[in-house]
Structures are given as C-alpha cells and as structure tokens.
N, C-alpha and C positions, 0 to 999 in steps of 0.2 A: 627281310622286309616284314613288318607286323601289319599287314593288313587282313587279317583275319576275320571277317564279319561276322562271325559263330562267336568268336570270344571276345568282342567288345566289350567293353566295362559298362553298366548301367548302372545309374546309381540307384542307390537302395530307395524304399518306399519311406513316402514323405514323415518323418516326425507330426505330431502334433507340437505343434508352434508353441498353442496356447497353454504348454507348460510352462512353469517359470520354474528354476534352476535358482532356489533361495541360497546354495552354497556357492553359485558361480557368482550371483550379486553381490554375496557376501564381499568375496574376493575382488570381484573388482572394487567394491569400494575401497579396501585394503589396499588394493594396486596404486587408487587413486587419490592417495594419503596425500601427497603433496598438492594439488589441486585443493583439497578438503580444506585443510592448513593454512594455504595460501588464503581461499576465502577468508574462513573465520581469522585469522589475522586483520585482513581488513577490513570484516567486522567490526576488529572489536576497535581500531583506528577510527573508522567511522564514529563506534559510539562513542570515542573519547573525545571526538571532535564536536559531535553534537552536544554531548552533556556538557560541554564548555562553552559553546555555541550560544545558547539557549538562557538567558536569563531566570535564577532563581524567583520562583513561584513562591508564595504567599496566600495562607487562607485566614478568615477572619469568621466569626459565625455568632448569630443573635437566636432570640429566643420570642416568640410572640406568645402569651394567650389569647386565645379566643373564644369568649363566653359565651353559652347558647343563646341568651338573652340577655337584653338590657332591665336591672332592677327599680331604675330609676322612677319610672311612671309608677309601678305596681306601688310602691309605696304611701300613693295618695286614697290606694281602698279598691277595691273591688269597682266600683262604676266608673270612675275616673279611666284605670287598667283597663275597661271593656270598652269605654268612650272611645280611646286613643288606640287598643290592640297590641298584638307584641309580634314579631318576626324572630325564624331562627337564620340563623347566621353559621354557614358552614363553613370550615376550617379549609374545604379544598376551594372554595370560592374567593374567600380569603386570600389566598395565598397567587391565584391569578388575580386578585385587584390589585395584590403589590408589584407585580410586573409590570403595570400597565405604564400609561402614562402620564395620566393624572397624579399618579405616586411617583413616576420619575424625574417626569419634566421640572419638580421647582428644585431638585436635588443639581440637576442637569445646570440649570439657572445659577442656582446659589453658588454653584463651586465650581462652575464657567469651564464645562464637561468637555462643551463643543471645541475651545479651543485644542489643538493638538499641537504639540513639540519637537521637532526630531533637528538629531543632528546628522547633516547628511556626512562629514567627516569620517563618520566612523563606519569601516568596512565589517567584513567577514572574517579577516584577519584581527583587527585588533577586538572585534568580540569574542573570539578563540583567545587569545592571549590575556585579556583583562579578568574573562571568566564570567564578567558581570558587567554593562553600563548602567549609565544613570538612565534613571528616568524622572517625566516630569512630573511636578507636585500639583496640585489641584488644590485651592482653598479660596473662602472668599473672596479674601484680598486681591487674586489674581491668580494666575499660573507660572512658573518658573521652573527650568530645566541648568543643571549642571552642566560646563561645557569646559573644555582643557584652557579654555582661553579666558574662561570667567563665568559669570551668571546671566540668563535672562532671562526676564523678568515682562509679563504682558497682563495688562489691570483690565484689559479692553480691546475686546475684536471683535466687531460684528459687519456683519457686510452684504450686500443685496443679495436675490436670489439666485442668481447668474455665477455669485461668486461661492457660492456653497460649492464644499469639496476640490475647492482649486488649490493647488498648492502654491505658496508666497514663500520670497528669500527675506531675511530681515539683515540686514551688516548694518554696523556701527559707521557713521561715517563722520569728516571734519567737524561737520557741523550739528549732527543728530546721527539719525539714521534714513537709511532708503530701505523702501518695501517695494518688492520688484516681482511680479508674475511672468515673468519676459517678454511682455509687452509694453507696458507701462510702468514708470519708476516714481515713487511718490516718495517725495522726501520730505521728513519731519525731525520736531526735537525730541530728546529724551526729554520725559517727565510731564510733560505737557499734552492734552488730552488733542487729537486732529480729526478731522472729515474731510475724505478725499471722493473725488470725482473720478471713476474710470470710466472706460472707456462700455463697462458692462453693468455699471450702477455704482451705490456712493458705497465708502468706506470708513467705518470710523476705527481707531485704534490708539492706544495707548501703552508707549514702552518708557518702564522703569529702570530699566537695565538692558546692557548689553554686552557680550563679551569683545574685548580687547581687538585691536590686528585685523578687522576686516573679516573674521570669521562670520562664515555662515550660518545661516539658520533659519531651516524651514518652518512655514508657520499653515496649520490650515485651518477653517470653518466649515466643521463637519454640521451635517442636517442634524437635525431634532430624529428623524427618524435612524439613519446611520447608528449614533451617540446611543440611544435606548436600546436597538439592537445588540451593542458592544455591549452596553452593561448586561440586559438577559442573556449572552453568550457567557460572563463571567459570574451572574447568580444564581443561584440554586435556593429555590422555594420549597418546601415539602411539609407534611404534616409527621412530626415525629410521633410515630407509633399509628396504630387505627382508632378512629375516632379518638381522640384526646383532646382535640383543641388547640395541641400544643403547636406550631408553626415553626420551622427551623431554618432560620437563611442562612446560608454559606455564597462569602464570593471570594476568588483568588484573582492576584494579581502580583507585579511584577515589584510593589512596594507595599512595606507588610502595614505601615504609617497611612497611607496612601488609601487602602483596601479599606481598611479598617471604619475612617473616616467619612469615605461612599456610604457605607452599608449602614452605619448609626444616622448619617442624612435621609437614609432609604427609610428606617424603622421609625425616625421620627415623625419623617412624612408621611407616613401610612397610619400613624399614630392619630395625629391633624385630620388630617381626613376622616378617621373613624367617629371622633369626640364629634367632629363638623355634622357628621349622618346620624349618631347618636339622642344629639338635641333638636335635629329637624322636625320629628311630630311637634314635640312638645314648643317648640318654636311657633307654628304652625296654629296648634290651640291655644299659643296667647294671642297669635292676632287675630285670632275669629273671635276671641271671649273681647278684647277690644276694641271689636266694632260691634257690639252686643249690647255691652256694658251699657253707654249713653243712649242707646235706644231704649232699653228695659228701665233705667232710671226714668227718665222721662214719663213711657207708657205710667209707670208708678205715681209719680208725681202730679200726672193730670187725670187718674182715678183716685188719688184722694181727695184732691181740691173738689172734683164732683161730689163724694160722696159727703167730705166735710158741707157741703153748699144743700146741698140734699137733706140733711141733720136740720141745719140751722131753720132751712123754712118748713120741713117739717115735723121736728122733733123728734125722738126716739118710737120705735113701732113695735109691739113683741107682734111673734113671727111664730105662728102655731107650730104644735111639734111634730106634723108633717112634712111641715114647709120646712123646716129646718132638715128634717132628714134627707128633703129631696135638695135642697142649696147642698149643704155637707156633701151631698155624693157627688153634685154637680162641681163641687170644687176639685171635689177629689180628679174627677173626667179631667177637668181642665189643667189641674197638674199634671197629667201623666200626657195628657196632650202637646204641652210645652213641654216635658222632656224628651217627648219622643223626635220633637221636631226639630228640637234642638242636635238630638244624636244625626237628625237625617240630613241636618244643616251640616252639622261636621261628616258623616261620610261623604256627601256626594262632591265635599275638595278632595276626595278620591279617588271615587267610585261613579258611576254612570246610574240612571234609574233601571237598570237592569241587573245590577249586581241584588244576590239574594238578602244581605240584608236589607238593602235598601226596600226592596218590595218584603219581606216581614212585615220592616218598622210601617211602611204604606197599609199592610193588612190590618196591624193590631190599629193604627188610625181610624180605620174604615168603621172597628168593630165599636173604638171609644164613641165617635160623630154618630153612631148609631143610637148608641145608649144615650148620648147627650143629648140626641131629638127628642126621646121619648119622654125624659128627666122636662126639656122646654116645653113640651107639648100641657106637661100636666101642673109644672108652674104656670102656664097662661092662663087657669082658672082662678088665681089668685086675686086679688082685688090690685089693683092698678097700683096705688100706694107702697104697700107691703110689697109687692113682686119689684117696683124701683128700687126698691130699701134695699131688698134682699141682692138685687143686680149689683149694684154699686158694693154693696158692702162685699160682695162675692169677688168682686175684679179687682178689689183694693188688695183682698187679701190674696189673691192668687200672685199679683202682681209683686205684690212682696215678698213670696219668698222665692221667686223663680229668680228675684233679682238677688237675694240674700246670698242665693243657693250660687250664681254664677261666681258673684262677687268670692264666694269663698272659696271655688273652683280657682281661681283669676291668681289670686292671693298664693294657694299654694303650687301653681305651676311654677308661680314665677320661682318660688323658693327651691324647685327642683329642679330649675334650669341652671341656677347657681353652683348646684352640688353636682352639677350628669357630668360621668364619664367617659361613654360611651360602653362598649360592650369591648375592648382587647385592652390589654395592659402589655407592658412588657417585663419580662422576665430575667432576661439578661441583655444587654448591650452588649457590640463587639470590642474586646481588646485585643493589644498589636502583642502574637509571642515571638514574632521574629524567629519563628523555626520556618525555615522552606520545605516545603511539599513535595516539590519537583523542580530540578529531573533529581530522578532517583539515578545516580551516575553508576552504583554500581550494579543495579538490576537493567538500567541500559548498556551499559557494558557487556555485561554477561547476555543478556538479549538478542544484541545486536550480534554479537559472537558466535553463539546458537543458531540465527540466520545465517549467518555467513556460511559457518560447516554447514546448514539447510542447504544452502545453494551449492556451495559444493559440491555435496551429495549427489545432487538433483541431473548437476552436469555429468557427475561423471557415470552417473546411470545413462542418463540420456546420451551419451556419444557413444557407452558403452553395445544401449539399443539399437542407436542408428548407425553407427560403424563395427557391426556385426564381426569382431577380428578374431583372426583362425585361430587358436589353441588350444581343443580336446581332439587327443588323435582318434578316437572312437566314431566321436559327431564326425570327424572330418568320413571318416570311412562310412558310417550313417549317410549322409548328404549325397559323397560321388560314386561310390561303390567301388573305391580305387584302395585297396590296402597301402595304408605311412610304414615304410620297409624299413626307414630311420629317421630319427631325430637329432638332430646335433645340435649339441648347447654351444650357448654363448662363448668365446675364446676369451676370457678378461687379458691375457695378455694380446690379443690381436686388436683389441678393443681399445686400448689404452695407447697404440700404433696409432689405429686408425684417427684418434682425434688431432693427431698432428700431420694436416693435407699435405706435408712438404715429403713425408715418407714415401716409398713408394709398399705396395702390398707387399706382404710375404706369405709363405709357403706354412703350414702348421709345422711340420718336418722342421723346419731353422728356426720356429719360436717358441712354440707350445708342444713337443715332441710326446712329454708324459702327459696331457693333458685329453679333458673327460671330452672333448673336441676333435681331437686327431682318432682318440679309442673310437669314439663315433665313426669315422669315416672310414674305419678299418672294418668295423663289424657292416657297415655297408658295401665294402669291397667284397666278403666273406657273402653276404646274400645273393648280390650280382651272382659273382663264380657259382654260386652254385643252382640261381635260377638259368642261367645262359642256356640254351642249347645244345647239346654234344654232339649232332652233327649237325653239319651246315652243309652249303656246294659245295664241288670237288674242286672248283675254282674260289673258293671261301677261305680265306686262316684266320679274318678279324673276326670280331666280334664287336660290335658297335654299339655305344650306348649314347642313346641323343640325351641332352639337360637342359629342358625349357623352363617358363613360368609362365605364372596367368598373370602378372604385372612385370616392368621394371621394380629393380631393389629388391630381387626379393634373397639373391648371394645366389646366383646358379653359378657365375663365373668360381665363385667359391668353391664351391661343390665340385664341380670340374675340376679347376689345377686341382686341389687336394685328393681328388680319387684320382686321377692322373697320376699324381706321384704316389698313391699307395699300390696303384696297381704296376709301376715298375719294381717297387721292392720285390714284385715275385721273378723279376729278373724275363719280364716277360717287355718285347718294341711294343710300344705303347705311343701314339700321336692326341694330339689333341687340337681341334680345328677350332678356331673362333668363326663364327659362322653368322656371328650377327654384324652381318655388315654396314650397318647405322651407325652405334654406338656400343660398338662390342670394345672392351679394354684388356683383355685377357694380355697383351703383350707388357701392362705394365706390371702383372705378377711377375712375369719372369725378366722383368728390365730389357726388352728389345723394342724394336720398334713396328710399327704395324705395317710398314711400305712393305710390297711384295708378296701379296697373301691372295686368301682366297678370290677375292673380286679382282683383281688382278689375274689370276688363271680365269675365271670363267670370260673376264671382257676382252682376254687377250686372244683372238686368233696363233698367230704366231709369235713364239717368241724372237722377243729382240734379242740379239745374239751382242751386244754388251752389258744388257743384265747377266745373262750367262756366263761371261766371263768374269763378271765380275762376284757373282755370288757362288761358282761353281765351289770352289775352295773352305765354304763352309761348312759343308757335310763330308766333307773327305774324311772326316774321324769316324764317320758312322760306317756300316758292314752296308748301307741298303743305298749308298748314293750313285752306287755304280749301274743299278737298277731300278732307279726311280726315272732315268733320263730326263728329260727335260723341266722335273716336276723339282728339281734341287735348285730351281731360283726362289722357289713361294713354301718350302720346308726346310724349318729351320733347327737348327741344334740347340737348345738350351740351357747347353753345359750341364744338367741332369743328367745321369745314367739313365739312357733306354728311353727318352723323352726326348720326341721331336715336337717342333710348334708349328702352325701354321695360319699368321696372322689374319685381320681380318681385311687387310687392304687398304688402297684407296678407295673411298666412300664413292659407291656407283647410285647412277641416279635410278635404276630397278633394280634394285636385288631380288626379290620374287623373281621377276623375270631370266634372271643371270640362272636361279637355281631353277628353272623348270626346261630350261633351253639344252638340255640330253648331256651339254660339258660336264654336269656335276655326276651323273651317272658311270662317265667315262672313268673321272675320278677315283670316284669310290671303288668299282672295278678294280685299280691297279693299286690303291693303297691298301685292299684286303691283302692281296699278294705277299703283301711285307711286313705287316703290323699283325702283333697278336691282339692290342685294344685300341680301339681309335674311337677317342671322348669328344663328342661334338658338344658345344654351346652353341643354342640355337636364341634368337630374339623369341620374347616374351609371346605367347599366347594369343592375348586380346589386342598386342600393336602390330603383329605383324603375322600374316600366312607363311611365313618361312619354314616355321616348325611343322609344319604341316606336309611341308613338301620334304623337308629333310629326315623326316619319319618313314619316310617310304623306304629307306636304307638303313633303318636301324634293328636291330635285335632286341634293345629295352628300350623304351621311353619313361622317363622319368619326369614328374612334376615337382620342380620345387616352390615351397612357399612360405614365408618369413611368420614364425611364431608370433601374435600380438601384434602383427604391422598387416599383412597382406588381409584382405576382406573374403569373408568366407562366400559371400555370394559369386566374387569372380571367381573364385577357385573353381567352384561346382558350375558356372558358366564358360572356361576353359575346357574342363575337362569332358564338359557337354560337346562344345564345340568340335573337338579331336575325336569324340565320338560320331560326329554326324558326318566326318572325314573317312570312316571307317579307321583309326587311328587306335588304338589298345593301349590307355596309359597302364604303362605296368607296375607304376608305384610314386606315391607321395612321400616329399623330402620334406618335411619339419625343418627349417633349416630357425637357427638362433633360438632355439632354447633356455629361456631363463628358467632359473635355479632357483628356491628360496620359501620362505614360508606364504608369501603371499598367491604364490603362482599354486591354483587347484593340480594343477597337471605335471608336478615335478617327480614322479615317480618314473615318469618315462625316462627319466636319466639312464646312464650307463656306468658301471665302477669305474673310476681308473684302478690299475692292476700293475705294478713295476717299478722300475726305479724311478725315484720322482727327484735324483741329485743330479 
C-alpha cells in the first residue's frame, strides 16, 4: 500500500511562464503544416475568386496649369493694373474648387451622371465566370447599358424629390414598356418622351431602347449630392510637385472610354469657370466706366456751351501771370481730384469706407480740398470778369480730359476683355490607354495567400497556447515532480489496425513484436522489477501495479495488457483487473466478454451456484483454480501463458461505493496469495475517485498520458489530486510517441535491437 506521507511527490517549483520556447513555436508551427496549407490554399481560392470577382479598373489623368496671375489687365499700364489690382491664385485652392460643385454639377447634367444602370440578372456567379460585366455608358445623348437580351437605352429621367434614390424596374412590354417601383406600374412607349403621376410625385422619362424577352432592368435617380460624392471618391486632385502650378487629375473607373470622358467634362468645366472669374473685374470696370461715360460727356458739353456763351458777350480777357499760375495749379488740384474719385468710385463696388485704401484715397482728398481753398480764397481777389473767364475756362478744360482720359480707359478694356484668358490653361487632356490598374490578380493572389498561411499561423499558435498538450518529458517532471519512467511511441502497425473499428485490439506481442513500441514496454517492465520492493508481508507474493490517467483516451488499457504480457514472458502468474467499471474495455484486447468480472464479485453477496457450475471448468487448465474457490466465476483464462483476466462486469450503479465497501480488500488479500503480478486498470483521475481508493493496494502507481493529446494542466491537476489523497505517483507513462523531424522531443525514443524478419 503507498500511502507514505513523507514520500509524496510534490511538484517541483513553478517555471517562469513568461518564457517563450522560440524552438518549441517553431515546431509547432512545423507540426501544424497542414492546418497552415490548408489556409493559404484558401487563400489563394479566395483571391482567385475575387480577382475575377471584381471588375477591371481604369485610370485616365489630365494636366492643369495654374498661373500666379492674370496678365490681361496689367497690359493696359501701370494705373489701369493699380485701378483694377491683381490676386494670387494658389494651385491647392485650385484644385478644391475642381472638386466642388459648381465644377461638377453641369458635368453631372451634361452626361446625365444621376441616371444609374444595373442589371439585376447577373449574380456573383456569373461575374466570377465572365471575369468582367458591362457597364453603363454616360453621354449626352443619354445613358445605355449592355444586356444578354440587348441594349437599353434612357435619353431622360428625372423625378420628384420623394423619388430620389429609389430604385425602378423597366421591361419591355407588348406595347412599350412598364416602369414599376412595386407600388406603382406606369406604362409607356418606346421612343416617345412621358410624365407620369405617382403616387409620391411626377415622373418624366424617356426610353430609347429596350432589351428583348421581358428582361429586367433596374433604373435609379440618384441625388446631386450622392452622384458628386461617387465622382470625388473616384478623383484624385493634387498639385504635381511643391509649388509648380501644375495640377494633376487622375480618376479610375470601371470603363477606360467612360473615365476618360468624365474627367475631360471635369477639366473643361473648371476651365469655363476659370475664363468666367478671369474677366469679372474687368467686366465690372466696363460697366462703371458706362455709366460714367454719358455723365462726364454731358457735364463737358454744358461747360462749353457756358464758356463759349461767356467769350461771345464778353470777349477774349488776358489773365495776368499770376492768375494763370494760380488757375494752372487749380486745374492741376482738380484733375487729381477726379481721379482720385474716380479710383474711390471703383473700390468701394468692393470694399467698405473702412478698407485702407479707401481712407488713403479720403486722406490725399482732404489734403488736395485743402490746397484748392487756399488757390479759391486768393483768386477771389480777382476782378469779377477775369475770375468767370478763368472759372469757365478752367472746368471746360478739366472736363475734357477726365472725359478723354475715361473714354480711352473704356476703349481699351473693352479690347482686353476680347483677348482674357483667365489665369489656367490646360496642359494635357485625358486619353483612354485601355490598360487596367486593377485588381493586380497576381499580387492578389500571392497576398491573399500569405494571409491565409498568416492565419494559419496564428491558429495554430493559438490552440497551441490555449491547449497547452504534454510533450517535453523534462517540463512534465518540472510541473508535477513525478519522474516519465517511459515513453512509448506510436505503433504504426497498431495504428493502421486501429483505423478499421470492425478489428478488434490486439496485443503488441501478435503485431509489432520487433517494434520500437513493444522495446518500450519491455524497458518498462525492466524499471518496474527493479523499482518493486523486495520484501513485502509474509502474507504478500504479488506485487501490484495500479495504471491510471488524468483523462479518458489516454491508452492506459494499452499500457496494461501489454506489460501484462511482458511481464508473463518471465514466466512469472500474472492477473490483470479491469477496474474501471464505467467504461473499462480491457475484455476486447483479449476477445472475451466482460459478464462476470469485478462488479459482479463486489455486488454479489453470494454466489449463485449456476454461475458456478457453469464457469467452474474454465480455469481448470490453470495450477491456482483449485485455490481461488469461489473467486473462478469472475477470473478468467486468456488462453495466454500465465495470464489471467478479470473483467470489468456488469456496469454497477456505485462503483466507488462497491470499491470502498471492505469486499475489494478481501480480494486483493487472496489474489496476493497466487499471483506474482496483478496489473490493475483503474478509471481515469479527474472522472472518477476510484483510483484513489484502488491505490490504497498497490505497490506502484503509475500515471499515463498521451503525447500531443492529453493537456498538461490536468496532468499536473491529477497528480495534485493523488497527492492531496496522500497517494505517491510513482511515475509518468508518455504513452504514443511520435517520431520525426518535426516533433522537438524525439530523442526520447528507444533502438529497436533484434530480428526485425
């Protein structure tokens, strides 16, 4: 019995977790090649299916300059240029005025943007298969989309605001066609322009065509805003290079024809526009100079008639030579008067009386009306005569050239509103090269692919994390503080049994005799022997080795029969108890049946005396049936040399209870007497307390647990458990060993050594 509380096993002190093991990652990822593979395969399906999926893209791309200024004014001289002013014009401002609206909407208009096309016919299938649909054409004329059934054709669709973004069926019908929202069905003719009344405002439209057969085909009336949005989602504005001027549009789309077309409607209309802002001053200063013009003639006209009138009844007058000097200057004042008011006449369709030219031009006024008092104050000495002479003659001439001076201003604006450009030109226009952009099929491919093994990866890290599975025997003895006594590798020949259910198990001994699986199980046998004890009781001859696990599946049954049979080759009575009374199968190793076994001796008070006779006759061949008494109904012979069984029963509804109830003690008692090894299989660890209790009679306890299958947390929670039982596991079974370059931990193998014919 190992209940030794001195010599419990504890496991060793904890590792630091937060190592990582870059050679064990390694490895798993190498383990989990197929998984990897499996992704990137469909991967790279996926990106075959999208890159065919996905309608070939198209780019187009234009050229703008944009000059700092416009040269057109400055042409007429220095005072005209300072009249009018000049503005700079920056290429990134630019380049958002062509996004806008003002530059899209008549593009929008002209080439009937808003109408949209589709054919609802075609699935996700046949655009995988085709590689490419049609799409629709955009031009003044109207809209048209290709269809399997024929063309259609829409010159005209406009529709209230209710109806924006709804989508409409159009089919051919006997007699025209019907435009159907599924509410309402309006029917009309081909080719003939209609106005229809719904139910949510009016409709006009006009279809030129239609395909064949009652095909379908949806129609919608996107917004103004929608429509402009779609185009700045496919344009690209930018200034090529830092400051240059230069302006560079690029837009893609799904028709190289199509694209192309947009974007020269885009460049021209932002062209229009620009020429439109270009000539607005100068627009501007011809109609102030002509509503000028007729006033200043005039004023002209009715200061000569005075002064001529003035001459006639007076005569000619000389005008002494100071009085001339002081008129001359006073003329001068008064010309500079009228230009200044003139300039202030023209900014303030600008500018406010607070803008700084405007209070300048106010100042330099202030200072001329100064001087011109003082100039009037000292002609008022003049004699009354001479000083009219001088007035008249004064305002005739001022009057003429302000009027000369406009007039000749008048003359050459008009001549430069003829010739103005504006300030941008264009540089290049888009042509169609009919090369596609995208999808790049084979950097999607390859992409897509590279994701897949990505994800691959990822998984099988991450199972590898979270399903933490046993296979360094070192860590394992690290974790529980239980010494791995053996490993046994995988059996390929049992293996290649096992996938066919209809088999039943076999023995390594009849399959794999030379194999590195049976060597395993012998050099286990060899540790046993020579861990066991060398004395026991006086009433002792077995020696008892319990074989549990901390899960089902992990092959303990395995491990059993086959050191069961290695241990009769030493020619030594050997039993072996199935003891898991649940789901113990140990009777289809050796092809009998499980009636009559353990759970049956513990739930049976007395025996039925025709069981008896009826099973006495099977151990007659054995030396120990004469002295087992009544115990040769539930031990059976296996046809093995020195190898008795003893099933696991009929399935009792306590088995804990059956094995704590003192029968099982009695047991064991009398089958020491006869057996030099009695191999218990006991149910697993964490499903059942049986091994717990059936440890209380063993000599070893052993823990098995399945290489790369069993979870290293139960193991070390098992063997916790059997320790808190006071319970001594006295060694970890490695059981299924694989072999191979991928596996970190194939060293632990063993030679095979022998005949291998």
């Amino acid at each position: 019995m190992n209940t030794d509380s001195k010599n419990i096993s504890s496991p060793a002190s904890k590792e630091d977790n937060d190592e990582i093991d870059l050679m064990a990652l390694l490895f798993a990822i190498l383990r989990g090649w197929k998984i990897i593979v499996f992704f990137a395969v469909l991967g790279l399906v996926i990106g075959v299916l999208y890159s065919r999926y996905v309608n070939p893209t198209y780019k187009s791309d234009a050229l703008i300059q944009v000059e700092e200024k416009s040269s057109g004014i400055s042409a007429l001289g220095s005072d005209i240029s300072e009249l009018i002013g000049s503005e700079v014009s920056k290429a990134q401002t630019e380049a958002e005025l062509i996004r806008s609206r003002m530059i899209l909407e008549p593009v929008v208009n002209l080439l009937h943007l808003r109408i949209r096309l589709s054919d609802p016919n075609i699935g996700a299938l046949d655009r995988i298969k085709s590689n490419s649909t049609n799409t629709q054409i955009n031009k003044p004329e109207g809209v048209s989309l290709k269809t399997e059934d024929g063309e259609i054709e829409i010159s005209q669709f406009n529709v209230s605001q209710e109806y924006l973004n709804q989508s409409f069926t159009l089919t051919r019908s006997a007699t025209g066609f019907v435009l159907s929202n599924g509410f309402d069905d309006f029917k009309g003719q081909i080719g003939k322009a209609h106005q229809f009344r719904g139910t949510d405002g009016q409709i006009q439209i006009t279809v030129n065509n239609l395909p064949t057969d009652e095909y379908p085909v949806n129609i919608t009336k996107q917004s103004l805003q929608i429509t402009t949005e779609q185009i700045n989602s496919a344009l690209s504005v930018v200034e090529k290079g830092k400051q240059t001027g230069i302006i560079q549009l690029s837009m893609t789309g799904a028709n190289q024809q199509q694209t192309s077309l947009i974007l020269k409607q885009i460049v021209l209309s932002y062209i229009d526009q620009n020429q439109s802002r270009g000539s607005e001053e100068t627009t501007k200063t011809i109609s102030f100079m002509e509503t000028q013009i007729p006033t200043l003639k005039k004023k002209l006209e009715d200061s000569e008639a005075i002064f001529n009138e003035f001459r006639k009844k007076y005569g000619t007058i000389d005008v002494g030579k100071e009085a001339e000097l002081l008129l001359g200057e006073n003329s001068q004042i008064d010309l500079q008067l009228n230009e200044l008011k003139l300039k202030k006449a023209d900014l303030t369709t600008y500018y406010t009386e607070e803008h700084p030219l405007v209070i300048q031009i106010n100042e330099q006024l202030a200072v001329l009306n100064d001087r011109k008092n003082e100039i009037d104050d000292t002609i008022a000495g003049l004699p009354e005569i001479q000083r009219e002479f001088l007035q008249l003659s004064a305002d005739t001439t001022i009057n003429r050239e302000i009027y000369l001076t406009l007039l000749k201003n008048y003359e050459q604006l008009k001549i430069v509103k003829a010739g103005q450009i504006g300030f941008a030109r264009i540089i290049d226009l888009p042509i169609s090269t009919y090369r596609a952009i995208a999808p790049k099929k084979l950097q999607i491919m390859i992409l897509a692919m590279l994701l897949g093994a990505m994800l691959g990866t990822m998984l099988v890290l991450l199972k590898n994390m979270l399903r933490n599975v046993v296979k360094d025997p070192e860590r394992i003895e690290a974790k529980t503080g239980v010494p791995v006594i053996a490993t046994i590798p995988r059996s390929p020949f049992l293996t290649k049994l096992g996938k066919n259910k209809k088999l039943p198990n076999r023995l390594l001994a009849h399959i794999d005799h030379n194999g590195l699986s049976y060597e395993a199980i012998k050099s286990l046998r060899t540790n046993l022997m020579f861990g066991m004890p060398i004395e026991g009781r006086a009433d002792q001859r077995a020696k008892v080795i319990l074989i549990t696990g901390e899960s089902p599946g992990v092959g303990k049954s395995f491990i059993s029969s086959n050191l069961t049979e290695v241990f009769a080759q030493l020619d030594k009575k050997v039993l072996i108890i199935d003891a898991d009374m649940r789901l113990g199968e140990l009777h289809k190793v050796f092809s009998m049946n499980q009636d009559n076994g353990l759970a049956d001796y513990l739930s049976k008070s007395n025996l039925s005396q025709s069981n008896l006779s009826q099973n006495s006759n099977i151990l007659q061949q054995t030396d120990i049936v004469q002295s087992l008494g009544d115990l040769t109904s539930f031990i059976h012979s296996t046809g093995i040399d020195n190898i008795d069984f003893m099933p696991r029963g009929q399935h009792p509804r306590n088995p804990s209870s059956l094995l704590a109830n003192g029968r099982f003690n009695t047991l064991m008692t009398e089958l020491n007497l006869h057996y030099d090894y009695i191999v218990i299989d006991s149910p697993p660890v964490l499903a059942a307390s049986d091994a717990m209790i059936l440890a209380q009679h063993a000599d070893k306890v052993l823990m098995v647990t399945r290489y790369d299958g069993s979870i290293e947390g139960q193991l070390v929670y098992a063997v916790n458990q059997m320790s808190k039982a006071n319970i001594q596991v006295d060694g970890i079974i490695l059981n299924d060993v694989q072999q191979g370059i991928m596996s970190k931990y194939s060293y632990h193998y063993s030679y095979a050594y022998g005949n291998n014919n």
